[in-house]
Structure formats: structure tokens, C-alpha cells
C-alpha positions as a Markdown table, in Angstrom:
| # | Residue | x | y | z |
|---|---|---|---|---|
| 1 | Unk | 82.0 | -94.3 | 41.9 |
| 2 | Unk | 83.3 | -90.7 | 42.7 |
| 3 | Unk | 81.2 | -88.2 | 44.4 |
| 4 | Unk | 79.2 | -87.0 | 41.8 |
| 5 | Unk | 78.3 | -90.0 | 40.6 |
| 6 | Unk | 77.3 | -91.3 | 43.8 |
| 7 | Unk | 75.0 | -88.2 | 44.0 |
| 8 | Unk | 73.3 | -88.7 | 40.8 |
| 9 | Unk | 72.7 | -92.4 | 41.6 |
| 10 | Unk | 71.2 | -91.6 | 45.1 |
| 11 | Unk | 68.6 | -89.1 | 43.0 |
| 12 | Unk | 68.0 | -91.6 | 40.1 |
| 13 | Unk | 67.6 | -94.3 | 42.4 |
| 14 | Unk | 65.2 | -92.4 | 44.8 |
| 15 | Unk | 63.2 | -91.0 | 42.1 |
| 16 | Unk | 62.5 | -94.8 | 40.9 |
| 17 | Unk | 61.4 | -95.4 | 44.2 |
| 18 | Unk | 59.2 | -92.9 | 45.0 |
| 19 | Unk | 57.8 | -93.0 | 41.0 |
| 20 | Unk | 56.6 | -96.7 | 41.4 |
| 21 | Unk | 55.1 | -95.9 | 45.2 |
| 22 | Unk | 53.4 | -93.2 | 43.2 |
| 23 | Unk | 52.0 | -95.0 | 40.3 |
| 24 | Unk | 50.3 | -97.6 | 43.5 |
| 25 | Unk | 46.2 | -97.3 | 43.5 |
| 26 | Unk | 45.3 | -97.1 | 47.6 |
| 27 | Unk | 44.9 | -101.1 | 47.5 |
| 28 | Unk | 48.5 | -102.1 | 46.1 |
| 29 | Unk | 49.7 | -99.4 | 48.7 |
| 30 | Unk | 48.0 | -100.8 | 51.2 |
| 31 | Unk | 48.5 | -104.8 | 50.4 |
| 32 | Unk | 50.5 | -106.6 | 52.9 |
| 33 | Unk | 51.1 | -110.0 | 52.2 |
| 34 | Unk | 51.9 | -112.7 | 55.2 |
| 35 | Unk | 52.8 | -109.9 | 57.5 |
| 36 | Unk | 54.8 | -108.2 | 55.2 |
| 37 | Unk | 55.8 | -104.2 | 54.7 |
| 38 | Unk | 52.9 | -102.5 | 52.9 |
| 39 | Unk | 54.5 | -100.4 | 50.1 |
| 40 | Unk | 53.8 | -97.2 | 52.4 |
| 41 | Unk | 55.9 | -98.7 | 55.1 |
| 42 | Unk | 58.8 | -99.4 | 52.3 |
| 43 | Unk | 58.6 | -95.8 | 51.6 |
| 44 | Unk | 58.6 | -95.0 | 55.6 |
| 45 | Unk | 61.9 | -97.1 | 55.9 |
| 46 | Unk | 63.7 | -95.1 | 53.2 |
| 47 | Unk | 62.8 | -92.2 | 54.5 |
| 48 | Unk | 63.6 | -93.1 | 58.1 |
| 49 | Unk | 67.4 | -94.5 | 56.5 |
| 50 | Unk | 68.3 | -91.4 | 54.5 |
| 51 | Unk | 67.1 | -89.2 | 56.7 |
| 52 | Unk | 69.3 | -90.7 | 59.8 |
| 53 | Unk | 72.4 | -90.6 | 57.2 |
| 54 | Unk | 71.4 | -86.7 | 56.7 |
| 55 | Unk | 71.3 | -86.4 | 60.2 |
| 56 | Unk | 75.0 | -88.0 | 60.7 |
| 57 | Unk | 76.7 | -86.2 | 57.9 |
| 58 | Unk | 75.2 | -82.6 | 58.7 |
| 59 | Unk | 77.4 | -83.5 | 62.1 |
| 60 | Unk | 80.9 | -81.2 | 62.0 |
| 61 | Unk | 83.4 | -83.2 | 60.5 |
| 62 | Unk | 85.5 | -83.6 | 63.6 |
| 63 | Unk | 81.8 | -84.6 | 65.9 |
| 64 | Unk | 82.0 | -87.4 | 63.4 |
| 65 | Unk | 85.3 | -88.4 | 64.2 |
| 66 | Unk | 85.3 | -88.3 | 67.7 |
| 67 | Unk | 82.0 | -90.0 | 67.7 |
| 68 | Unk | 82.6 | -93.0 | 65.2 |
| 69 | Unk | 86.5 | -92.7 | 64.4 |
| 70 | Unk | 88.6 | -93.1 | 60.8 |
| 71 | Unk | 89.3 | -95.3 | 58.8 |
| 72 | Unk | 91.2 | -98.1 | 59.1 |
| 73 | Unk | 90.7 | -99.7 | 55.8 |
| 74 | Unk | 89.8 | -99.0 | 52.5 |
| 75 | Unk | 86.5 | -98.3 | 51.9 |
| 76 | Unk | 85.0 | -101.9 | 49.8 |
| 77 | Unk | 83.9 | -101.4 | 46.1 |
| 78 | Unk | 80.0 | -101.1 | 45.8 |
| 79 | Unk | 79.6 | -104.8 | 44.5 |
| 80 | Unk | 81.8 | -105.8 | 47.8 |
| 81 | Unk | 79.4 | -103.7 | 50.0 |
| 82 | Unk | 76.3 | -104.9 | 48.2 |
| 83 | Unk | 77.3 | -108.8 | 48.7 |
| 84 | Unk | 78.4 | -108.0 | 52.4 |
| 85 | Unk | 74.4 | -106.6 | 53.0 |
| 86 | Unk | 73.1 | -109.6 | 51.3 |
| 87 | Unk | 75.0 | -111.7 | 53.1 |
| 88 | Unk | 73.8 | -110.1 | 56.4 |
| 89 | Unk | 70.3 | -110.4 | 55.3 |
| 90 | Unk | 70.2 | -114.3 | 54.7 |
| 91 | Unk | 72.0 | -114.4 | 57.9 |
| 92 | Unk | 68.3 | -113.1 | 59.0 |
| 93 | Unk | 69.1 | -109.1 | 59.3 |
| 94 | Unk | 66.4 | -106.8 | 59.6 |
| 95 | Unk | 65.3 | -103.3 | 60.6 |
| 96 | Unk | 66.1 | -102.8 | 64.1 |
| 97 | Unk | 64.2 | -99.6 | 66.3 |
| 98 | Unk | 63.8 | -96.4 | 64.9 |
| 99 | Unk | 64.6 | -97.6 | 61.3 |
| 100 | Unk | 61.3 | -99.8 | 62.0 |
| 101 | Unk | 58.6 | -98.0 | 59.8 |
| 102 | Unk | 55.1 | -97.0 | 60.9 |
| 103 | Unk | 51.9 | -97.5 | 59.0 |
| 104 | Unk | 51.2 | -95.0 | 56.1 |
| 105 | Unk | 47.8 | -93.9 | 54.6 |
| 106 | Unk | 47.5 | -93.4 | 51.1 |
| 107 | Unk | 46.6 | -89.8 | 52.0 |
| 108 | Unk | 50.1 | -89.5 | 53.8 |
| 109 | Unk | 52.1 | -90.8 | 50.6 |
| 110 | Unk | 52.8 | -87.6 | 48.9 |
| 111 | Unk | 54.0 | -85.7 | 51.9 |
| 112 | Unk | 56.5 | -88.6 | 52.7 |
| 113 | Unk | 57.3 | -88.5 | 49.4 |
| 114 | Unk | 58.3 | -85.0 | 49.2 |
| 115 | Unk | 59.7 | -85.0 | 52.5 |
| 116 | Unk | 62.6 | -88.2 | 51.3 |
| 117 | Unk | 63.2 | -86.2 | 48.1 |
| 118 | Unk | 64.0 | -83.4 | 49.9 |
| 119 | Unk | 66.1 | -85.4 | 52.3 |
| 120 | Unk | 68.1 | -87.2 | 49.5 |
| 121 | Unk | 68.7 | -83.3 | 48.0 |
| 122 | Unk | 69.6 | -82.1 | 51.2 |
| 123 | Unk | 72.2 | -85.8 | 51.5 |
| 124 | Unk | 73.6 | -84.8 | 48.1 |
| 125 | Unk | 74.4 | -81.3 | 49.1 |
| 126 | Unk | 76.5 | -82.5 | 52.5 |
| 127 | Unk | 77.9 | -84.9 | 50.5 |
| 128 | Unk | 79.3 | -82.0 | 48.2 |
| 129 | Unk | 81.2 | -80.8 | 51.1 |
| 130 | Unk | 83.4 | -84.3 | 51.4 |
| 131 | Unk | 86.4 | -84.8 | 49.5 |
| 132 | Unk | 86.9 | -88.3 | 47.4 |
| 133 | Unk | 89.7 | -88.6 | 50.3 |
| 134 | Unk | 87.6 | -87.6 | 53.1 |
| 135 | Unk | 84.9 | -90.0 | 51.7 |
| 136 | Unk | 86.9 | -92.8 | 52.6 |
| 137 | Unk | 88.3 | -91.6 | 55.9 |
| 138 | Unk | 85.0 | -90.8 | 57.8 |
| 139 | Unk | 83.3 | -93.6 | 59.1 |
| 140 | Unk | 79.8 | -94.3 | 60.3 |
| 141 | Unk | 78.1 | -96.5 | 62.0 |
| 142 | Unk | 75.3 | -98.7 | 60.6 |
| 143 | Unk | 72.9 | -100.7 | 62.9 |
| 144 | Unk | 73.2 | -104.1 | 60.2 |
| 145 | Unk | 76.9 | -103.8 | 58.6 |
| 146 | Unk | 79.1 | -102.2 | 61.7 |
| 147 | Unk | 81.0 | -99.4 | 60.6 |
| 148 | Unk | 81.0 | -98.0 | 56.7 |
| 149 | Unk | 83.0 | -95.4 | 55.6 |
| 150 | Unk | 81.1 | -92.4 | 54.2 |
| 151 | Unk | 82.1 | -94.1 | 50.6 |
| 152 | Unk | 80.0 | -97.0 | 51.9 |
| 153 | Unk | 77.2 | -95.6 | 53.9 |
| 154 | Unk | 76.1 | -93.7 | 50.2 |
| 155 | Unk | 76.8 | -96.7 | 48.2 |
| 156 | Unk | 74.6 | -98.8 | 50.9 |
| 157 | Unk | 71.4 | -96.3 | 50.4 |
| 158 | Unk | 71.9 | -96.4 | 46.8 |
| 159 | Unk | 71.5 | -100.4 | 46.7 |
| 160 | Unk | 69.1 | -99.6 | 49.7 |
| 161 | Unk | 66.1 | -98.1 | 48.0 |
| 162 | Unk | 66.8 | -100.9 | 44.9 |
| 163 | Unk | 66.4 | -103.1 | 47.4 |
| 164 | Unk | 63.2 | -102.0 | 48.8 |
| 165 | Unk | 62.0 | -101.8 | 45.2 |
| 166 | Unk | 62.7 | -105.0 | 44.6 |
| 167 | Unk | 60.6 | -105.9 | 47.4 |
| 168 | Unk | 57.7 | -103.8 | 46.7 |
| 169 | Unk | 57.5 | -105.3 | 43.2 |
| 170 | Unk | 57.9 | -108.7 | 44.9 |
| 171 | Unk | 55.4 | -108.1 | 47.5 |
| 172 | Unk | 52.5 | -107.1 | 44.6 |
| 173 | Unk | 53.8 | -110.1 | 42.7 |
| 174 | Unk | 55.2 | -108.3 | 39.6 |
């Protein structure tokens, strides 16, 4: 995917997300089963991953490189990356510290919700300001995969909120 599409993936995808969430009455947001995320914290994790990538790319260019270093590879295709986080995840990955969401009231869903739109906006806009070169010469770090190229790191939270989708649907049984 080039840049543009990654961008218009990251919105789609996000939208989806935060559309179902949406469509939840105050029980199904609520519902936990066995311990599980209630679809509120699902919606707190996304928020929580975009808006540390938002964070890390609003960084100067060079901050970035000192701080994580280049490339040293080609960045992997998104089915690679995609089968690489699966893989991790049946190797029993999970959210580690701040990406850890808290509980969210129904009353505090459309405030988070606004406030990941924005974020993935405000991700879409720094990631106008990356060449398809630079995209895959910046590296990041990610607490589950190691380190991602930028390329990656946006092909990661594209597959990320699917993911949590997924799990949402899963968790209501639908």
C-alpha cells in the first residue's frame, strides 16, 4: 500500500470500529465475558495504540532516528506483518502497561470516540509529511513485534482495530 492508501485504510478501518461501538446499547458495551475486554475497553486500547503512534511520529524526524534507528531491512508486506502479529499472539502476546485500557462508561463513549477520530486524522496528517522512502527507513518500536518500520507500524494499526473488531463481535457472540 502507498501512503495514501494507507491513510484511507486507517480512516475506513477506524470509522468501522468506532460505528459498531456506536451502534452497542449500554449492556453489550458493558458485557464482559470470562474476564474479557468490555467493548469500551476495546475502544480505550485503540485509542491508547493510535494515539502513542501519534505521539512517536509528531517526534522530528531526526529524534526518531536517534531514538529508534533506520532501517536495516525492508519493511515486510502487510499480509507478512499481519501473520508475524498473529503469530505473536498465539505465542500468548498481550497488552503490556500503558496500552492496558481502563474501564469506560457508556456516558464516556462518545468523547473517546471523537477523541481516536481525531487522533487517527491527526496520524494521517504526520503521515503526509513521510516519503514512500522515508516510510520504510524510520523505524519504531512496538512493545509486541520489536521494531516496525513506519511502513509497518501503520499497516499494524490498520489490522489492529480489525482485530479488535473481530473481538468485540466475538465477545457479544455475533
Amino acid at each position: 500500500m502507498n501512503n495514501l492508501e494507507i491513510q484511507n485504510k486507517l480512516k475506513e478501518n477506524h470509522k468501522g470500529f468506532t460505528d459498531l461501538i456506536f451502534s452497542l446499547n449500554d449492556n453489550e458495551f458493558l458485557f464482559a465475558p470470562n474476564g474479557k475486554w468490555t467493548a469500551g475497553q476495546q475502544l480505550d486500547h485503540i485509542y491508547r495504540s493510535v494515539s502513542a503512534l501519534t505521539l512517536g511520529l509528531s517526534l522530528p524526524k531526526f529524534v526518531i532516528k536517534l531514538y529508534a534507528g533506520k532501517a536495516n531491512r525492508p519493511s515486510k508486506d502487510y499480509d507478512a506483518l499481519v501473520a508475524k502479529y498473529k503469530l505473536r499472539l498465539e505465542g500468548g502476546g498481550k497488552a503490556v502497561g500503558r496500552f492496558i485500557p481502563k474501564p469506560v462508561r457508556p456516558a464516556g463513549k462518545t468523547r473517546l470516540k471523537e477523541k481516536l477520530l481525531r487522533s487517527v486524522n491527526r496520524l494521517c496528517k504526520l503521515t503526509d509529511k513521510y516519503s514512500e522512502t522515508q516510510l520504510d527507513y524510520y523505524i519504531l518500536p512496538h512493545p509486541l513485534l520489536g521494531k516496525l518500520t513506519i511502513r509497518e507500524m501503520l499497516y499494524f494499526t490498520i489490522y489492529h482495530v480489525e482485530h479488535h473488531q473481530k473481538l468485540t463481535l466475538r465477545n457479544l457472540g455475533r
